[in-house]
N, CA, C and O atoms as CSV, one atom per row, in Angstrom:
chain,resi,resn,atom,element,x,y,z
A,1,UNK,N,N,27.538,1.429,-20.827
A,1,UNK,CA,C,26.198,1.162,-21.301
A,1,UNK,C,C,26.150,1.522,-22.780
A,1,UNK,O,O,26.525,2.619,-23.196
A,2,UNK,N,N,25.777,0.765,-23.387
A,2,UNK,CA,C,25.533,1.196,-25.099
A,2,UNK,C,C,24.320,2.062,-25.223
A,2,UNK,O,O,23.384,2.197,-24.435
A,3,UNK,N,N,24.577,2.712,-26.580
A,3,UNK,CA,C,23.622,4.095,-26.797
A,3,UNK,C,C,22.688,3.072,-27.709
A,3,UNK,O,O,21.487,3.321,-27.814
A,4,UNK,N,N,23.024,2.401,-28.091
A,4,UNK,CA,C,21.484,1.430,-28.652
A,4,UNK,C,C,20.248,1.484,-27.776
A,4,UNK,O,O,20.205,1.121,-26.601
A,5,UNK,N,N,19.265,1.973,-28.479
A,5,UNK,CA,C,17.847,2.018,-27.892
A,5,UNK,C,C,16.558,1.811,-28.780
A,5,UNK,O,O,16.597,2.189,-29.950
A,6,UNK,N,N,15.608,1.322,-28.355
A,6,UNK,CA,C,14.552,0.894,-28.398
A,6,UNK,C,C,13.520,2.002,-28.195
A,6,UNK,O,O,13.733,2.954,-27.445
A,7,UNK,N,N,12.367,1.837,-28.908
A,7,UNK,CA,C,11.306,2.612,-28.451
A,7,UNK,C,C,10.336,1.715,-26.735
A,7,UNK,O,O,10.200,0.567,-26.313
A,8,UNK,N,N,10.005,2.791,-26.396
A,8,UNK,CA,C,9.167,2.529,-25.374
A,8,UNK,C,C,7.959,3.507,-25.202
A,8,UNK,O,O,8.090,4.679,-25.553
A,9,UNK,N,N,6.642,2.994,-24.603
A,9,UNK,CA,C,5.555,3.610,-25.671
A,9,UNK,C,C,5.021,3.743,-23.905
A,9,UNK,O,O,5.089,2.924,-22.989
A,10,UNK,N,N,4.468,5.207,-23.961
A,10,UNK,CA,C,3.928,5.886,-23.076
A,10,UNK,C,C,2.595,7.000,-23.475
A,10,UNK,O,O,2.624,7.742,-24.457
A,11,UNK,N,N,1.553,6.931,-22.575
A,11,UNK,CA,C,0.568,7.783,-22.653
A,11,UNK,C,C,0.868,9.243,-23.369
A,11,UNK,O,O,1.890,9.839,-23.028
A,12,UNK,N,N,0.152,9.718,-24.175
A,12,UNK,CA,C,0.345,11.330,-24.494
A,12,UNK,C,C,0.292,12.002,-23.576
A,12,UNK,O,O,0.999,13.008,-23.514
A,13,UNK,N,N,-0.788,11.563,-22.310
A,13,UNK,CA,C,-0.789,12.859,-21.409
A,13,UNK,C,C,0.345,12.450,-20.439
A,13,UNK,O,O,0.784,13.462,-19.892
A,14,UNK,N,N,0.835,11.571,-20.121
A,14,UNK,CA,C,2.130,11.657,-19.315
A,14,UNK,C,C,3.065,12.078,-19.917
A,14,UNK,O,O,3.966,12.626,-19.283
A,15,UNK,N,N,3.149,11.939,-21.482
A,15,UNK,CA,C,4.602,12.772,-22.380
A,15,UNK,C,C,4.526,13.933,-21.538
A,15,UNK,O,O,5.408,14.313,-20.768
A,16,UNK,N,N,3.330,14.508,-21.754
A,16,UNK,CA,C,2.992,16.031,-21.845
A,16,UNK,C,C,3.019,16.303,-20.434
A,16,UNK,O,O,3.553,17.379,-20.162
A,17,UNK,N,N,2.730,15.846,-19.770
A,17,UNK,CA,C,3.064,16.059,-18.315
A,17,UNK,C,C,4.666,16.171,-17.872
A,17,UNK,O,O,5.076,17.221,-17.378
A,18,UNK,N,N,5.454,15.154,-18.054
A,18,UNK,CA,C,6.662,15.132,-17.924
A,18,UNK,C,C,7.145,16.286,-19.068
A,18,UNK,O,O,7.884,17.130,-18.562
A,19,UNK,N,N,6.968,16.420,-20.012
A,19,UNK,CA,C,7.559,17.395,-20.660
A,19,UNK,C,C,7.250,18.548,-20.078
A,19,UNK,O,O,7.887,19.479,-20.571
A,20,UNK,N,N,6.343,18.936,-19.011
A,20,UNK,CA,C,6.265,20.511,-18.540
A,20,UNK,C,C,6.977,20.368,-17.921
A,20,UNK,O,O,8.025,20.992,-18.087
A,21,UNK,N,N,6.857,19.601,-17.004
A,21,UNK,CA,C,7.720,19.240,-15.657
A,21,UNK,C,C,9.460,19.644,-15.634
A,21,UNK,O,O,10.182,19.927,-14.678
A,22,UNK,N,N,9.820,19.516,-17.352
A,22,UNK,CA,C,11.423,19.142,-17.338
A,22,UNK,C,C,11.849,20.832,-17.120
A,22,UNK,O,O,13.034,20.865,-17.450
A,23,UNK,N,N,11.560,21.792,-16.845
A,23,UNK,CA,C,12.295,22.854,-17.084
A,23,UNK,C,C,12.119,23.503,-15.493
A,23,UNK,O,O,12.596,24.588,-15.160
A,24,UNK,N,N,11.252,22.507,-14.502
A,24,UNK,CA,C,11.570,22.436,-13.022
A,24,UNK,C,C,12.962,21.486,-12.907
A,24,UNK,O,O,13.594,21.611,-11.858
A,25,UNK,N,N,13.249,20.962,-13.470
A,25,UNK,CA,C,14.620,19.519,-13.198
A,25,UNK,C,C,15.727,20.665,-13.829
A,25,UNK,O,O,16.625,20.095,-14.449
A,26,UNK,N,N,15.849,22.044,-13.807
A,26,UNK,CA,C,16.769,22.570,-14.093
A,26,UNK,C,C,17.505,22.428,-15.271
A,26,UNK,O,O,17.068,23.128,-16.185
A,27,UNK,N,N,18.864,21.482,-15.654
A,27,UNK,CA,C,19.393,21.445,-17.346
A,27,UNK,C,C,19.923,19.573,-16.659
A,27,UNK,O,O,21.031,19.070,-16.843
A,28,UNK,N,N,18.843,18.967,-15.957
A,28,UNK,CA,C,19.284,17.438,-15.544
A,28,UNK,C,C,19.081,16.872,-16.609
A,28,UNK,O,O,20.047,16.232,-17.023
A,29,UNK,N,N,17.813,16.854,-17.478
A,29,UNK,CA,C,17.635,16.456,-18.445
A,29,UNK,C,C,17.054,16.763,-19.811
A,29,UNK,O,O,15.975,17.350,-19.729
A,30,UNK,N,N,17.386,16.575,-20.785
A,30,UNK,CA,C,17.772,17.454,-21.964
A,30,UNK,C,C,15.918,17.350,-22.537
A,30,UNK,O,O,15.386,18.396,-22.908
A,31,UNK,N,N,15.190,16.168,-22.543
A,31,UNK,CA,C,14.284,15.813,-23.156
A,31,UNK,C,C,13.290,14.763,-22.350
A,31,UNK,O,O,13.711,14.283,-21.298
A,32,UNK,N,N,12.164,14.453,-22.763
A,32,UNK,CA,C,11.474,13.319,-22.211
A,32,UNK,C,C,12.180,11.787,-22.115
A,32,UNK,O,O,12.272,11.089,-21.105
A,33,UNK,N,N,12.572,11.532,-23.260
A,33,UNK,CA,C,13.679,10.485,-23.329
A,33,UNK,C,C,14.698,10.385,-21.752
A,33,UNK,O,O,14.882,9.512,-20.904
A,34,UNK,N,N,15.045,11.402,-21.908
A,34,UNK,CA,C,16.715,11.304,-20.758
A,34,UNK,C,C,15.862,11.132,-19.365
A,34,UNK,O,O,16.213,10.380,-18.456
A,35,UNK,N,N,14.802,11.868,-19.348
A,35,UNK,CA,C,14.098,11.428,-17.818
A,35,UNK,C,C,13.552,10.540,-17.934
A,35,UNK,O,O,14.059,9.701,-17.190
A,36,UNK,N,N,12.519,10.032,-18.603
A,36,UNK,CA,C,12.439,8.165,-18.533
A,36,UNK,C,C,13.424,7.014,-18.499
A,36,UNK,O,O,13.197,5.883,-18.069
A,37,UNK,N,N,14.537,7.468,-19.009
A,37,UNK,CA,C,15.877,6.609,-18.969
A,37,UNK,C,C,16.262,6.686,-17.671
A,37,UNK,O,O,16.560,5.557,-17.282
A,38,UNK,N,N,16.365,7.347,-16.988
A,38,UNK,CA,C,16.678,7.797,-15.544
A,38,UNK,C,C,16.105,7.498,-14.678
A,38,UNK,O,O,16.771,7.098,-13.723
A,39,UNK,N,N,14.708,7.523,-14.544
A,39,UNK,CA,C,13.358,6.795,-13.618
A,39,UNK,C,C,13.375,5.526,-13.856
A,39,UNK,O,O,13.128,4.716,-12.963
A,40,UNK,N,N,13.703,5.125,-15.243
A,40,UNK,CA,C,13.321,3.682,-15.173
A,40,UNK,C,C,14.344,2.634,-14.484
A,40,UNK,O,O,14.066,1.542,-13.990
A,41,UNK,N,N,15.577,3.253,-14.586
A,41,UNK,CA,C,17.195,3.142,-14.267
A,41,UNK,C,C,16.899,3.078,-13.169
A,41,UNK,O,O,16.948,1.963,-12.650
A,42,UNK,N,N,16.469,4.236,-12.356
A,42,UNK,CA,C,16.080,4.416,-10.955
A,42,UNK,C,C,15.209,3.195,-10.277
A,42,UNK,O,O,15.388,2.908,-9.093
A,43,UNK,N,N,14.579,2.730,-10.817
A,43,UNK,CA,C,13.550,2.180,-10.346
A,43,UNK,C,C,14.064,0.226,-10.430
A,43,UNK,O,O,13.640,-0.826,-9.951
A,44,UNK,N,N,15.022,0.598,-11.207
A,44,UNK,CA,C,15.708,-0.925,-11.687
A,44,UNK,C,C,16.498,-1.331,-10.894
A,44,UNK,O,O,16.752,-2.522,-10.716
A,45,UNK,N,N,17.170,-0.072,-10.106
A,45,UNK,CA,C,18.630,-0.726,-9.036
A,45,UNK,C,C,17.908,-1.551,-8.026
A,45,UNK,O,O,16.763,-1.703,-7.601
A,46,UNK,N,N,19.114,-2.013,-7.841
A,46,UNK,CA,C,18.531,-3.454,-6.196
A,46,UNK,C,C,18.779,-2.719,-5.198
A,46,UNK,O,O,19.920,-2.259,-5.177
A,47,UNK,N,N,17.741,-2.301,-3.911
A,47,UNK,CA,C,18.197,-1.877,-2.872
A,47,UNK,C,C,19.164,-2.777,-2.222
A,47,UNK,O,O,19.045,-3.997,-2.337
A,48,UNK,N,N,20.150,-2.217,-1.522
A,48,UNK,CA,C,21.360,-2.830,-0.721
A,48,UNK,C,C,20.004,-3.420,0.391
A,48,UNK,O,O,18.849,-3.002,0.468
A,49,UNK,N,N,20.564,-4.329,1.022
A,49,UNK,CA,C,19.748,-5.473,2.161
A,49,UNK,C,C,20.586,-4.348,3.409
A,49,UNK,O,O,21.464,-3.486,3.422
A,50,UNK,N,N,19.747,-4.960,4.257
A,50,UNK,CA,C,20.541,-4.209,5.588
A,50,UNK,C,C,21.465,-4.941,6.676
A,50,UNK,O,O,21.195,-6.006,7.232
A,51,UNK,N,N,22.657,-4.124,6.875
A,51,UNK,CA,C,24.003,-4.615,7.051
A,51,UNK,C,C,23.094,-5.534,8.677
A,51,UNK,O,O,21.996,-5.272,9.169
A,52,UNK,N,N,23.994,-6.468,9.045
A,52,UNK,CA,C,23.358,-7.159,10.133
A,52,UNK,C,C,23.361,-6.169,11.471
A,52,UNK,O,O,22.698,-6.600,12.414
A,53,UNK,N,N,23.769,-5.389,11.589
A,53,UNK,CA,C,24.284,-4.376,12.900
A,53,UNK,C,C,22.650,-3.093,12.471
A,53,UNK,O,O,21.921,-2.627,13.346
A,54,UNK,N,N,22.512,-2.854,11.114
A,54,UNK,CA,C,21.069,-2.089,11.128
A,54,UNK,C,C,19.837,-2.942,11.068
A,54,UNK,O,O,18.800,-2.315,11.289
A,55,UNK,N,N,19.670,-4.529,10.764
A,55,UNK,CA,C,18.589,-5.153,11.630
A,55,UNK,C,C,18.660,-5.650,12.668
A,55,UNK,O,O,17.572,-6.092,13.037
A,56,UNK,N,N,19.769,-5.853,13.614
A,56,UNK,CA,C,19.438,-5.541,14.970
A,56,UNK,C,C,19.263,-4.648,15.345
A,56,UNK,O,O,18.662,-4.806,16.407
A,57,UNK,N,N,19.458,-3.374,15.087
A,57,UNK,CA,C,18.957,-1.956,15.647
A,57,UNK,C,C,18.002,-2.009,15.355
A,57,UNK,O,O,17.353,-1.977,16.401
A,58,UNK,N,N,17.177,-2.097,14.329
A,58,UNK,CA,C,15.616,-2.243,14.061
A,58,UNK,C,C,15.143,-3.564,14.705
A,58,UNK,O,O,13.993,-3.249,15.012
A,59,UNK,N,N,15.363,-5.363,15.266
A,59,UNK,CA,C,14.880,-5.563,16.346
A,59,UNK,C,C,14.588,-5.110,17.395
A,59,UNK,O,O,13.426,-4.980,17.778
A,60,UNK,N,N,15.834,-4.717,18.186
A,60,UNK,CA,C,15.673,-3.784,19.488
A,60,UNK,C,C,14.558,-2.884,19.515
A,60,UNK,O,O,13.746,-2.864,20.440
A,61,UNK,N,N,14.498,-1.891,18.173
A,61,UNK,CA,C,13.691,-0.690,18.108
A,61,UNK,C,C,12.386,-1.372,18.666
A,61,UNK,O,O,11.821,-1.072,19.718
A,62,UNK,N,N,11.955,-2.493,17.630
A,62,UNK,CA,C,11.146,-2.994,17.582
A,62,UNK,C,C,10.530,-3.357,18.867
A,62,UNK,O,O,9.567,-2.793,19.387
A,63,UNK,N,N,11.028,-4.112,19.209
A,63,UNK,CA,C,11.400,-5.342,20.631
A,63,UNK,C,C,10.479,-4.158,21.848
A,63,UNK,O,O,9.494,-4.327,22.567
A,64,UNK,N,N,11.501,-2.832,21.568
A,64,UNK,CA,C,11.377,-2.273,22.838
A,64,UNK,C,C,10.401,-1.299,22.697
A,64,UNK,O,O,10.228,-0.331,23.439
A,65,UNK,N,N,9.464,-1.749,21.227
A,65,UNK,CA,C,8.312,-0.960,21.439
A,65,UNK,C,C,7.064,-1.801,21.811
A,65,UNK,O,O,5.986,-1.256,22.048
A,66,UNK,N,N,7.237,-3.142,21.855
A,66,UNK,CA,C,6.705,-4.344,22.385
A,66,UNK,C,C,5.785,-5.017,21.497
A,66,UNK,O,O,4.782,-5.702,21.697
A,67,UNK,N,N,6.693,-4.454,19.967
A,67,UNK,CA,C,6.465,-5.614,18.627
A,67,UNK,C,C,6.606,-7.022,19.012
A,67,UNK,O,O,5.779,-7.913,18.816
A,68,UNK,N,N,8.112,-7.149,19.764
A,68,UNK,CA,C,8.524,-8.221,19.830
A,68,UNK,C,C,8.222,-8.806,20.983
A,68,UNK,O,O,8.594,-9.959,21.206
């Protein structure tokens, strides 16, 4: 991933919120920056779909609660 970055523009009181917050996240993240990079990252991945063997277990579940 390249260290090239952009500004991205957020509320003062959420800075300030997340900035109290960071010294509960232990030494995960250094600044407000590194945890918005991380949430937003977070929030960007594609959940995996479910393998065909865990939506038939969730039919059945289903089925045999008399969804289906």
């Amino acid at each position: 991933m390249s260290d090239d970055r952009i500004p991205v523009y957020i509320s003062k009181k959420l800075y300030e919120e997340i900035e109290k917050k960071l010294s509960e996240f232990s030494r995960e993240f250094k600044n407000v920056d590194d945890f918005v990079e991380f949430a937003l990252s977070e929030l960007m991945k594609e959940e995996e779909p479910y393998t065909k063997e865990e939506e038939e277990t969730v039919k059945r579940r289903l089925r045999d609660l008399g969804y289906f």
